[in-house]
N, CA, C and O atoms as a printed pandas DataFrame, in Angstrom:
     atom_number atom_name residue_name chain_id  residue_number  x_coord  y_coord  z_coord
0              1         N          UNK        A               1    0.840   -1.167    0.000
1              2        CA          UNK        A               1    0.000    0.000    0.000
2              3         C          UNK        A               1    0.893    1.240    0.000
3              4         O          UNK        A               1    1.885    1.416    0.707
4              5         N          UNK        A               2    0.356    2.103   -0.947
5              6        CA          UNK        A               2    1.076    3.405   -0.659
6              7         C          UNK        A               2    0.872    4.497    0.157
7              8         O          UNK        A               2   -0.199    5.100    0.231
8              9         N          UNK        A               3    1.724    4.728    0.680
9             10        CA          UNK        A               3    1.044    6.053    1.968
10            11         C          UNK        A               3    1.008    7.547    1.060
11            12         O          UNK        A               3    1.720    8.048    0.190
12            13         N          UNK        A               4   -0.359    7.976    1.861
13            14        CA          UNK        A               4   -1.130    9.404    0.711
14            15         C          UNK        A               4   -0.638   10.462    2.015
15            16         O          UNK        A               4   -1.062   10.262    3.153
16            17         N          UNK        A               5   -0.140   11.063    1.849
17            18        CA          UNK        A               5    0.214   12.249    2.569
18            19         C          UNK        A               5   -0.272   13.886    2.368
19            20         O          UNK        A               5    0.441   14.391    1.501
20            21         N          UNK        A               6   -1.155   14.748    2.846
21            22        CA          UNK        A               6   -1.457   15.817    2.257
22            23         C          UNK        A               6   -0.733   16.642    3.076
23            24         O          UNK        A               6   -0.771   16.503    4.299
24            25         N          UNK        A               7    0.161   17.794    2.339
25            26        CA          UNK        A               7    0.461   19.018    3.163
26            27         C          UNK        A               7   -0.162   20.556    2.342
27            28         O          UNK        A               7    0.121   21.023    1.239
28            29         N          UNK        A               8   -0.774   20.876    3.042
29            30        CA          UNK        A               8   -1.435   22.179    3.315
30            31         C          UNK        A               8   -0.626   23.109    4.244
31            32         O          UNK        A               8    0.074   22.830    5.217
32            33         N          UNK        A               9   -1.038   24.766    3.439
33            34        CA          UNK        A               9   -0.952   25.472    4.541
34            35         C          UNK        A               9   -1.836   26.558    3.984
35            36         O          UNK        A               9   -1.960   26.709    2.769
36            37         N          UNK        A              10   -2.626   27.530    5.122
37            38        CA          UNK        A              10   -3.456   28.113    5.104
38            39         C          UNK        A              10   -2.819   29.550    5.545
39            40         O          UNK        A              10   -2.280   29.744    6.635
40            41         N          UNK        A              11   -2.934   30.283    4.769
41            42        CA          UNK        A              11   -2.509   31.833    4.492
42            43         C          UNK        A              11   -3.763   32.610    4.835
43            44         O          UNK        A              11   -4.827   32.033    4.613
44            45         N          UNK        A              12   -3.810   34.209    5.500
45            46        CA          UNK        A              12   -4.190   34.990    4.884
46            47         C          UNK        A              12   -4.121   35.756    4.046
47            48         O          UNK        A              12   -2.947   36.075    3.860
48            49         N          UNK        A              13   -4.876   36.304    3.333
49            50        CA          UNK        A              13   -4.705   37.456    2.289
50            51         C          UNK        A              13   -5.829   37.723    0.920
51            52         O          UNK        A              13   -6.349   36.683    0.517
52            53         N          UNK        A              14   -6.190   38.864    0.271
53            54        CA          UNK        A              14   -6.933   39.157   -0.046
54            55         C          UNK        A              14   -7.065   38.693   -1.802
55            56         O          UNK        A              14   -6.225   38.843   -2.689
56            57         N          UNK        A              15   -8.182   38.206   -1.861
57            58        CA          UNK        A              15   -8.900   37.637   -2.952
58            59         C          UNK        A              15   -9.342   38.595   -3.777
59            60         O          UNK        A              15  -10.041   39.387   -3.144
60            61         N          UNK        A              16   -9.182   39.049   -5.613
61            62        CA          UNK        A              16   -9.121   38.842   -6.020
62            63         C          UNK        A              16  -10.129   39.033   -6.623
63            64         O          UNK        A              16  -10.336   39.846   -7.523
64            65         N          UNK        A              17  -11.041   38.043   -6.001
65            66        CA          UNK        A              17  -12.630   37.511   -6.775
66            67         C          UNK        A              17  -13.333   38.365   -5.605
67            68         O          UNK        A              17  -13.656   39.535   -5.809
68            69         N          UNK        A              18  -13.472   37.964   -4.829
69            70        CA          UNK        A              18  -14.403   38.585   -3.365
70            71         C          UNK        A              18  -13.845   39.913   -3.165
71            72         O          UNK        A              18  -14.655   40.792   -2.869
72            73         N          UNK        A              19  -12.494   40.263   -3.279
73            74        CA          UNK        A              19  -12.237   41.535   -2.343
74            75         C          UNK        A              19  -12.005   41.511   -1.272
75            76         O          UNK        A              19  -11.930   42.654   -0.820
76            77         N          UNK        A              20  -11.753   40.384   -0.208
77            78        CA          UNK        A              20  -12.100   40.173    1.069
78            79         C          UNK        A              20  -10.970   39.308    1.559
79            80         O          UNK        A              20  -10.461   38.365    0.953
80            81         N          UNK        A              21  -10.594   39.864    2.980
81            82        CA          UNK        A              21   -9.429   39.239    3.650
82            83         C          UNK        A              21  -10.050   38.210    4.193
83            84         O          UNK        A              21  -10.796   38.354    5.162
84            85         N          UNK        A              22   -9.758   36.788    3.501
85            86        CA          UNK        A              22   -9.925   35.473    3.616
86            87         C          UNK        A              22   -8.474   34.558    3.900
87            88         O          UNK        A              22   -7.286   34.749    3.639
88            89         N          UNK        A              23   -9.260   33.450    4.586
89            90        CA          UNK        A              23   -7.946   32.279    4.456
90            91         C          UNK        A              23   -7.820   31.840    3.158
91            92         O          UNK        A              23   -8.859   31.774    2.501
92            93         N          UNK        A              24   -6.721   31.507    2.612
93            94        CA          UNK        A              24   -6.416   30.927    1.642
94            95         C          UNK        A              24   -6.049   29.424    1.752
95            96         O          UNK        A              24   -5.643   29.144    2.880
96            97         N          UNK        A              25   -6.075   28.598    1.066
97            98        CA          UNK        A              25   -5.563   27.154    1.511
98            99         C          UNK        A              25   -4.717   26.877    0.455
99           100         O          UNK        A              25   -5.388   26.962   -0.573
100          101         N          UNK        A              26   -3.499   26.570    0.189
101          102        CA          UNK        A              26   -2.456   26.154   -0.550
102          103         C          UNK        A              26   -3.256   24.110   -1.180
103          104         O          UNK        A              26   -3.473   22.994   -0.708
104          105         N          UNK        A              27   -3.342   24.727   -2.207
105          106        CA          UNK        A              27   -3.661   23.095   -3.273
106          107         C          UNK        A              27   -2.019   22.601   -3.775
107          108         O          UNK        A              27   -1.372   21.946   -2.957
108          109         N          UNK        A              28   -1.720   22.759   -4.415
109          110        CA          UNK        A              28    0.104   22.937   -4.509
110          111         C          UNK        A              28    1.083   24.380   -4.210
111          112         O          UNK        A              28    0.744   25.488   -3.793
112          113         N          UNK        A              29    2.475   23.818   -4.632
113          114        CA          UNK        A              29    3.354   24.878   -4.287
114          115         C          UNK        A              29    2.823   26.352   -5.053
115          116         O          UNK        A              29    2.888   26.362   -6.282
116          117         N          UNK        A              30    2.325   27.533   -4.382
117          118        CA          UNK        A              30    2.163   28.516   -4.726
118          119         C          UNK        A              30    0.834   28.769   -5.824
119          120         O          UNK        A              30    0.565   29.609   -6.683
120          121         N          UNK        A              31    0.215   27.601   -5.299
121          122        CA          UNK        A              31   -1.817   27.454   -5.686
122          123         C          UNK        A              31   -2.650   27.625   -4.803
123          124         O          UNK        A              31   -2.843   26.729   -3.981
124          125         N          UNK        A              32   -3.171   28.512   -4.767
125          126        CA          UNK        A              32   -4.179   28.987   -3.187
126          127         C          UNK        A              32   -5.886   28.644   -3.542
127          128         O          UNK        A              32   -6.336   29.117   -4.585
128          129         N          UNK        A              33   -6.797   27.817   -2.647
129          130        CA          UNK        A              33   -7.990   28.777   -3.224
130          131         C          UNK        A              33   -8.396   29.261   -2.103
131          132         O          UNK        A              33   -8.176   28.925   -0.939
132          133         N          UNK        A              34   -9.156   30.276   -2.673
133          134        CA          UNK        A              34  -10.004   31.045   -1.458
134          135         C          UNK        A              34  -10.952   30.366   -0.826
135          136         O          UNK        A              34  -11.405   29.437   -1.495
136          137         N          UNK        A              35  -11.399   30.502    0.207
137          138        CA          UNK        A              35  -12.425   29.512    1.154
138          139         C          UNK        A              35  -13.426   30.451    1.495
139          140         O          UNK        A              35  -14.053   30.142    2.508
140          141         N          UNK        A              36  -13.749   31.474    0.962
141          142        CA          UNK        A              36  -14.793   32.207    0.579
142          143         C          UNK        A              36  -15.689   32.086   -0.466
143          144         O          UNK        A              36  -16.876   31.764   -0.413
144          145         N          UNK        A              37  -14.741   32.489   -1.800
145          146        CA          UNK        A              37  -15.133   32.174   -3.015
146          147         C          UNK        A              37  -14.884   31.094   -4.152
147          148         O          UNK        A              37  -15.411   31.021   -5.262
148          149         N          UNK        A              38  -13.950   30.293   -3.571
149          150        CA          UNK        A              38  -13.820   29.189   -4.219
150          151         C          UNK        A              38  -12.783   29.523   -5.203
151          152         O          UNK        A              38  -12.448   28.552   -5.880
152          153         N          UNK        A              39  -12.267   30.465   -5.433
153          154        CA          UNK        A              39  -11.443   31.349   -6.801
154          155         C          UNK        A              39  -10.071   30.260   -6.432
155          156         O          UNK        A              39   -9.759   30.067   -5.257
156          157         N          UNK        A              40   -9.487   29.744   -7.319
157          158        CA          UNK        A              40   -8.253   29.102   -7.420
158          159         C          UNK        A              40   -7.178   30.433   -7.608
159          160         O          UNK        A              40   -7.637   31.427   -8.171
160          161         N          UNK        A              41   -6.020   30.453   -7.227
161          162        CA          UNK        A              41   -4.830   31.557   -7.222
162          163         C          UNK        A              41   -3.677   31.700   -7.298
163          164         O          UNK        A              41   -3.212   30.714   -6.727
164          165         N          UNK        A              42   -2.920   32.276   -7.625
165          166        CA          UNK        A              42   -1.206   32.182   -8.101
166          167         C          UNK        A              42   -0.863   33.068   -7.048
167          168         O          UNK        A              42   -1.244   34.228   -6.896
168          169         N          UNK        A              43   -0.095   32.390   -6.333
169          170        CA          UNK        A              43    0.592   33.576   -5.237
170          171         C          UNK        A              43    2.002   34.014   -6.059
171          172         O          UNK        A              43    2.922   33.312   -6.478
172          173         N          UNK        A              44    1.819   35.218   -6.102
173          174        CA          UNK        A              44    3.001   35.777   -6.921
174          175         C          UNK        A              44    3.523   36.566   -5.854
175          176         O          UNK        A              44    2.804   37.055   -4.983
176          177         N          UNK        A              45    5.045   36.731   -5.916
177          178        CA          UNK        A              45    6.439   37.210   -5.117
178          179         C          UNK        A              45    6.864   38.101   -5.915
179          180         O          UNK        A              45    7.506   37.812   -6.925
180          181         N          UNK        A              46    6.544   39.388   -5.548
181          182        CA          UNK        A              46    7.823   40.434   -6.011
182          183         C          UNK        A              46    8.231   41.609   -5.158
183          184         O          UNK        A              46    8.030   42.729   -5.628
184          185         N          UNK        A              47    8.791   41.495   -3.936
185          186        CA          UNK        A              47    8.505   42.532   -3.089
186          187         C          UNK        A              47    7.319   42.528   -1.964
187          188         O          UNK        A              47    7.282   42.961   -0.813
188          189         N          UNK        A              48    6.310   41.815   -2.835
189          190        CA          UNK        A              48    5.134   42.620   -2.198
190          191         C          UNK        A              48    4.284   40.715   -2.738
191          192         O          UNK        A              48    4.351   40.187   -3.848
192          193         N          UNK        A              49    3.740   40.284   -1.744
193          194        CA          UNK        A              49    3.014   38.859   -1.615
194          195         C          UNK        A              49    1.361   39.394   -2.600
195          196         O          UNK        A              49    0.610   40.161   -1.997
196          197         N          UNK        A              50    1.054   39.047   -3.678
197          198        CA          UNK        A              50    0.034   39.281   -4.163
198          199         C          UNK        A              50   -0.754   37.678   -4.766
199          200         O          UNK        A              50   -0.066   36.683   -4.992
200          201         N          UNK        A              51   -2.219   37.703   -4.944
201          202        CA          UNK        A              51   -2.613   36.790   -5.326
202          203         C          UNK        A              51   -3.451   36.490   -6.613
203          204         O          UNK        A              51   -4.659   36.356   -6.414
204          205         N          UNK        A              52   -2.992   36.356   -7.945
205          206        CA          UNK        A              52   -3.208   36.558   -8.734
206          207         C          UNK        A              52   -4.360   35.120   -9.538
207          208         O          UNK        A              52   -3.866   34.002   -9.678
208          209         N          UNK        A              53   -5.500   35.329   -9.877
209          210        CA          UNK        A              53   -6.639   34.387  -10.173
210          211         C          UNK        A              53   -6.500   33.899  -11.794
211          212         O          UNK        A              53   -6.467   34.528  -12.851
212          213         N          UNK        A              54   -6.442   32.605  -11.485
213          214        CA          UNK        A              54   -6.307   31.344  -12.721
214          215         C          UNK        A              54   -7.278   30.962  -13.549
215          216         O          UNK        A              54   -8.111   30.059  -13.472
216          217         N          UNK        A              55   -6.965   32.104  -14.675
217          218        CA          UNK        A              55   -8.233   31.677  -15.245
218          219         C          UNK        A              55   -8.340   30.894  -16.354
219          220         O          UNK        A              55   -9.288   30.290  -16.856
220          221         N          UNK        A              56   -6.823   31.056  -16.736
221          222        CA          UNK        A              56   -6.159   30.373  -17.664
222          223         C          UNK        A              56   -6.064   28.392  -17.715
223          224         O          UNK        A              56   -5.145   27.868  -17.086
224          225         N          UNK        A              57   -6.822   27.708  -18.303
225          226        CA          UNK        A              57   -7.216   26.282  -17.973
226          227         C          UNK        A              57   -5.911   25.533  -18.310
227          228         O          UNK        A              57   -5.491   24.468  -17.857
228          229         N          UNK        A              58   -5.405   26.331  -19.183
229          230        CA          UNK        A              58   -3.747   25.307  -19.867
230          231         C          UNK        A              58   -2.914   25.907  -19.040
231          232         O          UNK        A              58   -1.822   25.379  -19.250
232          233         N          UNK        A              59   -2.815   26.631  -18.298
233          234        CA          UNK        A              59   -1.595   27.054  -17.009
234          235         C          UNK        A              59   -2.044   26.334  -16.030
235          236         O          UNK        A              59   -1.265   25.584  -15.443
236          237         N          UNK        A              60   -3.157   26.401  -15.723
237          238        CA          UNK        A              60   -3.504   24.878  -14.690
238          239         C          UNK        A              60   -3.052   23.534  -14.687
239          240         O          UNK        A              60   -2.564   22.953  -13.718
240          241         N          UNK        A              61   -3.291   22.941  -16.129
241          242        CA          UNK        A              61   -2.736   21.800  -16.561
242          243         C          UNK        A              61   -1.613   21.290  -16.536
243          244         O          UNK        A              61   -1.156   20.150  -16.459
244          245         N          UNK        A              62   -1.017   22.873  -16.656
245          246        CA          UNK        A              62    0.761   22.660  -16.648
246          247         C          UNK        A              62    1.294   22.219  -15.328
247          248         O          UNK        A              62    1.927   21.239  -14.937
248          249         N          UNK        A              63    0.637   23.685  -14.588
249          250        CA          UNK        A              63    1.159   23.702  -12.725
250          251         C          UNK        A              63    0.768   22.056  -12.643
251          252         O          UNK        A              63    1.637   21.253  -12.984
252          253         N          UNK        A              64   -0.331   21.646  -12.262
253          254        CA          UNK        A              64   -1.112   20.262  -12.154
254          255         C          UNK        A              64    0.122   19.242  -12.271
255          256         O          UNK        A              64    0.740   18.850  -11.282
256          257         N          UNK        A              65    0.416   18.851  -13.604
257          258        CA          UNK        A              65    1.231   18.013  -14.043
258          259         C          UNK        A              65    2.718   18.063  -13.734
259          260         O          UNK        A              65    3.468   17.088  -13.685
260          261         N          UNK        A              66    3.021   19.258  -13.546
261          262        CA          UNK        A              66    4.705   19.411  -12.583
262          263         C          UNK        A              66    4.119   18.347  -11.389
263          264         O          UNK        A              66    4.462   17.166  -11.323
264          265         N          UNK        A              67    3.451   18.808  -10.739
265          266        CA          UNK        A              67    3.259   17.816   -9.228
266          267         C          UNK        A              67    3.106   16.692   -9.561
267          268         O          UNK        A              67    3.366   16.058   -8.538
268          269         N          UNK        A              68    2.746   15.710  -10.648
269          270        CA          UNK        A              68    2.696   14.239  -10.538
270          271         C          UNK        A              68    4.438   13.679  -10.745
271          272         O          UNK        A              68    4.711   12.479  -10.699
């Protein structure tokens, strides 16, 4: 049997879709969704921690498939 391991971590910071200082929950490295609105998210680094919304279905696919 293989052991399934989930690691999460839950951020604050503001969405995007809602407008609203929500938890975020990390799906993979630097994939958030909001637990408000459901909005999937790119945490982007430049100085300044921002959260940028995926709307793009073939940048999903990509991120997605790095993790297998």
């Amino acid at each position: 049997m293989k052991k399934f391991t989930i690691d999460s971590l839950i951020v604050h910071g503001i969405c995007p879709g809602c407008k609203e200082l929500t938890p975020l929950v990390s799906i993979i490295d630097n994939i958030y969704k909001c637990t408000n609105c459901g909005n999937e998210l790119e945490q982007y680094v430049n100085g300044v921690i921002k959260y940028l919304p995926m709307n793009n279905k073939k940048t999903r696919k990509i991120i997605l498939s790095k993790d297998k």
